[in-house]
N, C-alpha and C positions, 0 to 999 in steps of 0.2 A: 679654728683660730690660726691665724700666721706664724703669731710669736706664742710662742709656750710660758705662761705668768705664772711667774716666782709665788707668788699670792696662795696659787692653789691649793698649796701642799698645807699651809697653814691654817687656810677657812677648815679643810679635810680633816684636819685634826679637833674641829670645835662642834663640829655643826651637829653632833648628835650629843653633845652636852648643854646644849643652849637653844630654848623655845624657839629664841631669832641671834638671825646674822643681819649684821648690819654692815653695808659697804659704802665708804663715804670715798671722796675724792673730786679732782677738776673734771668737770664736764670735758667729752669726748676721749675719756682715757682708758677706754674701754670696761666700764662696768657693765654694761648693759650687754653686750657681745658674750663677757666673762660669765655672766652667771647664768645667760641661758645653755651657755657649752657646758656649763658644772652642774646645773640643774634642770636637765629635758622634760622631767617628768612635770615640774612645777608649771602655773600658769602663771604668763605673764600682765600686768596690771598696769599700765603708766597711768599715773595720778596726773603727768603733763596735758593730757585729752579734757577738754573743758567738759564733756561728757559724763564722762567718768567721774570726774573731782565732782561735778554737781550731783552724781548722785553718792557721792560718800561723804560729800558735805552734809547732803539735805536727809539721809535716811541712814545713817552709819549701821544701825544693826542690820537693816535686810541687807547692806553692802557687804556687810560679815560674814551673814549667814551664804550668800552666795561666795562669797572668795574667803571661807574657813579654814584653811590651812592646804599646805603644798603650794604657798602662793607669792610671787614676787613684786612687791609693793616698791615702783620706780619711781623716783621723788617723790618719796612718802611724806616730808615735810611738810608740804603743801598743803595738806588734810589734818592740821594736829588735833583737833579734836579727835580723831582715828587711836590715836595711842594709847590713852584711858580704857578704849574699849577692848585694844588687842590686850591691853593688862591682864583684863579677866579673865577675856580666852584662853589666853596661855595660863596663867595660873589653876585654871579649873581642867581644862584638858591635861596639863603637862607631858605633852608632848616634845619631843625635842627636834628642832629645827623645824616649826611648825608655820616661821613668816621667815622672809629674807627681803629686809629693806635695802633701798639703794636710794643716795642724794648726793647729791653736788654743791648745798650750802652746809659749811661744815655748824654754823652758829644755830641754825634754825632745829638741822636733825638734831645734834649735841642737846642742845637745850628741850626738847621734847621729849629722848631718852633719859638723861637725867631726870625730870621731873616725873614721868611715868612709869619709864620701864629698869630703872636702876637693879644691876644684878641678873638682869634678865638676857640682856646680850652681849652678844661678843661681837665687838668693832674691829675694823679692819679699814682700811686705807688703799686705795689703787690708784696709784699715780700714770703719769707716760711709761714707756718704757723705759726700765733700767738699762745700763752694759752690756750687763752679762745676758741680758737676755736677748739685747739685739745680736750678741755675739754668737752665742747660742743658734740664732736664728740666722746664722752669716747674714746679718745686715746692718752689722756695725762699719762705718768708714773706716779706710787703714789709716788716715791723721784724722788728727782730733780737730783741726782744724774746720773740715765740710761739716763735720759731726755737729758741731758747735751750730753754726747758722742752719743745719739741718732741724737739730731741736729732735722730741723724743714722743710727740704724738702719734697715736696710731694712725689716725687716717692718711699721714703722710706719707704710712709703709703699705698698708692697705689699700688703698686708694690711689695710689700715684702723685698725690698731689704738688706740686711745687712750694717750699716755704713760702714763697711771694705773693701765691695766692692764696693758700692756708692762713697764715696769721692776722692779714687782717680783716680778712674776713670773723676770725675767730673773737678775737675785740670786741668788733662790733657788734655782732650775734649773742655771744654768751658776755665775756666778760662785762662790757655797758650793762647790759641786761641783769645780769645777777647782782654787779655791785648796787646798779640803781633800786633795786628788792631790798636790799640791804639798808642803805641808807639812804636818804634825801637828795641828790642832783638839780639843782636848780639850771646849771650850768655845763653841757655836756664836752661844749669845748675844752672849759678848764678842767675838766677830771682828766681829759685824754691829756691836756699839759702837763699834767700833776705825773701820770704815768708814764707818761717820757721822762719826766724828769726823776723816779724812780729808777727806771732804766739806767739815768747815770751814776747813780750813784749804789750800782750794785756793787757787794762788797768792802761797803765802808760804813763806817760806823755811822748810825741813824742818828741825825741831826735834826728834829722836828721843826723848832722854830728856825733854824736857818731853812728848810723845805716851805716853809709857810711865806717867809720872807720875798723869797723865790718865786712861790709861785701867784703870790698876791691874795694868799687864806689866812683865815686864824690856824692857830695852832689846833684846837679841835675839831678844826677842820681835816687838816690833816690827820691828825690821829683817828678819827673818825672813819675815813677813807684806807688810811693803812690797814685798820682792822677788818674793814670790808671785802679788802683782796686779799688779805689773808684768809678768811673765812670764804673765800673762793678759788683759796689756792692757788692765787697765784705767784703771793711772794711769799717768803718766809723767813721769821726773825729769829738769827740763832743767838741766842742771850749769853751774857758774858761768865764765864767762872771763875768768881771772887771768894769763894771760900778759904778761910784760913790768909785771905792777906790784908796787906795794911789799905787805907785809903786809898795811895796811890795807881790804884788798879782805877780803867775803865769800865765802868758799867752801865753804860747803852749797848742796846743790841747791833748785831750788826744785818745790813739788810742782801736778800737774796732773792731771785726769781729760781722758781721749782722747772723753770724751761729755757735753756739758752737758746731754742730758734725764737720765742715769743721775746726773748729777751734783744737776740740780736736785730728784730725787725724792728723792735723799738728805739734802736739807735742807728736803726740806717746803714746796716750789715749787711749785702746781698749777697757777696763774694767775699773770696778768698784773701783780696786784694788791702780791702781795707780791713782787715785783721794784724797786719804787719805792724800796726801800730805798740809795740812792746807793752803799755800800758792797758790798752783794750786788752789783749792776749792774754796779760795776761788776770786781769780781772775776768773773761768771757771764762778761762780755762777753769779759776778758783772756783764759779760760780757751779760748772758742772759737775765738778768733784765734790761739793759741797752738797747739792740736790741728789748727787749719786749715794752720798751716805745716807740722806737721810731717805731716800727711795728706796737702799736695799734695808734700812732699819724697820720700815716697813712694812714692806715686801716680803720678808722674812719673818716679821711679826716677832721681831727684838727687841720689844719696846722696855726692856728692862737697861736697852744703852743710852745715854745722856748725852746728847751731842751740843758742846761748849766751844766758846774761845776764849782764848785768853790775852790780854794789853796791858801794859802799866804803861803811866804818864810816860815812859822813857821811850815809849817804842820799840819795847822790846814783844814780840805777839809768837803766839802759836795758832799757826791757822782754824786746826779743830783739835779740840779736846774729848774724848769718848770715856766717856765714866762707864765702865763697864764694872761687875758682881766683885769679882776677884782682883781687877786691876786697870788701870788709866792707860790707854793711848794716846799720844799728841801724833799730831802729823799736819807735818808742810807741803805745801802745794805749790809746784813750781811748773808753767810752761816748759821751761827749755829741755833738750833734748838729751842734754852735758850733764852732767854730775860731778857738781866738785864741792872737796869739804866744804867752805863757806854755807851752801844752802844749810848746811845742819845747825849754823851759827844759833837759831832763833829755839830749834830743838833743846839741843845742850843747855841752853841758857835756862829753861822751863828744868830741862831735869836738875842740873846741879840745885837750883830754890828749894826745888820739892823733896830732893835726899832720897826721893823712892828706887830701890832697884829692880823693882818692878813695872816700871814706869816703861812698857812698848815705846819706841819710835819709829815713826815710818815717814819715807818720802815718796808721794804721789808725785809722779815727773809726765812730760812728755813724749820720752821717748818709750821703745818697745819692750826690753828687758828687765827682768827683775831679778835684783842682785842681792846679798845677804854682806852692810860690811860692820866694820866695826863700829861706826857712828849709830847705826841700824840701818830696819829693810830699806832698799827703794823698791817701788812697784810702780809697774809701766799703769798708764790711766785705761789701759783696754783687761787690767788682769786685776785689780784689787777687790777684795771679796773679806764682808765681815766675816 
């Protein structure tokens, strides 16, 4: 492997307490690459081979009995009848780490673990690459700028590829393809409208029926569709944190792409150039800081952090909110390079409500340094680490 996945360390710590591992996440983010590097000795399986699927469609026990354990089942989804069967296996053997699935539709796998194997595995998540791991790997850009219309897929570190011919190719290939699995497409153009028009409106508070309006759908239409990319990872709705206040608080999600090259291809980003826009900037910037949390939340296998934001009617917001065991982080997110008190205006504001002295603040900025001041930390967007 190129880049060394934060991931690993955490499957390493499961896989001999759990029949199965199961690894979900967006197509091409290297799951498949990952688990043959962690696991040589296992045989590989794709269920994608129309071959294969038919014969573990039409005979699942002899399919069993041949691939019985030490075996990695790649879009295991595909076959659910399969999971009833591995039930018993594993319960009667009790063996541990004795299947290791892997899928790329998060609703399909999710829903056939739950109904059959509940208790039985340990999930896991593999996104693009994080930061720290392209950093890691010196192949993080020195502005965040390339970074950003660069995007965080592997094959575009592996492979050479150019964002311009990567993304949409990738659309068309996987994303059409899995959402239309998902749900109904009558209309292939209008979805691709629909998702342009997601693209705009990343980082702002999800507006369904004005989306609907826009794009000429109903309303369940849209929501329909929303849940589809999300269940294919490609956006993600960070839900708002209203506990403990009055009405006045926002409670629609706010919406995100888990990739700002996929993101900035969508709105017609090829350069450096048209990012000058202060507005795009700093939307592209929020959105990467945002997928950055919750990819090393992930990645790290911290799923005990809560990742929130917070609004009221007034406008007053904290970018993210992190409900962590012992204590809440906020933290704002800013392009610019400069640091001056004002950015903390939105910070202060959340902590004085909340009374907590507990209560971390941190500022994600654009530039390179990481300072300790009074107001709280700032951290450069190449250094911040849960």
């Amino acid at each position: 492997m190129l880049v060394q996945r934060e991931i690993i360390n955490a499957i390493k710590k499961l896989v001999d307490k759990y029949p199965i591992i199961a690894l979900t996440g967006p197509r091409q983010s290297g799951k498949t690459t990952l688990l043959k590097a962690m696991f040589p000795d296992y045989r590989y399986v794709s269920l994608e081979n129309p071959d294969v699927r038919y014969f573990a469609e039409t005979d699942p026990k002899d399919f069993l009995k041949q691939y019985d354990k030490q075996v990695i089942f790649d879009e295991v989804q595909r076959v659910p009848h399969l999971f009833s069967y591995i039930q018993s296996i594993v319960d009667d053997s009790k063996i541990m780490g004795q299947f290791i699935f892997s899928g790329s539709q998060n609703f399909h796998l999710m829903q056939n673990i739950t109904q059959s194997l509940a208790g039985r595995v340990a999930i896991f998540r593999l996104f693009p690459f994080d930061i720290q791991e392209l950093k890691n790997a010196k192949l993080l850009q020195e502005e965040y700028a390339p970074q950003l219309i660069k995007g965080f897929y592997p094959a575009i570190y592996d492979r050479n590829i150019s964002p311009a011919d990567f993304y949409p190719n990738y659309i068309e290939t996987y994303i059409e393809r899995d959402v239309s699995e998902l749900v109904s497409i009558q209309d292939m153009s209008l979805f691709r409208k629909f998702l342009a028009l997601c693209a705009t409106r990343a980082g702002q508070i999800l507006n369904m029926s004005n989306m609907a309006n826009e794009c000429g759908i109903s309303t369940p239409t849209v929501k329909s569709w929303l849940s589809a990319l999300e269940n294919s990872y490609i956006i993600y709705l960070l839900q708002p944190y209203y506990k403990n206040f009055s009405k006045r608080i926002i409670k629609s999600p706010k919406l995100y792409f888990y990739d700002t090259g996929l993101l900035s291809n969508l709105l017609k980003i090829n350069d450096i150039s048209k990012i000058n826009n202060q507005s795009i900037k700093g939307a592209l910037f929020e959105n990467m800081v945002i997928s950055e949390y919750v990819k090393q939340i992930n990645h790290k296998s911290m799923r005990h952090i809560d990742p929130w934001f917070w609004r009221d009617s007034h406008g007053n917001e904290v970018d993210l909110l992190l409900e962590k065991s012992q204590h809440a982080e906020i933290v704002e997110i800013k392009s610019t390079r400069t640091v001056i008190p004002d950015l903390f205006k939105g910070l202060n504001y959340f902590s004085d409500l909340m009374k907590d002295d507990n209560l971390e603040k941190t500022l994600v900025y654009g530039g390179a340094e990481n300072q300790q001041r009074k107001a709280g930390r700032v951290v450069s967007w190449k250094e911040f680490l849960l």
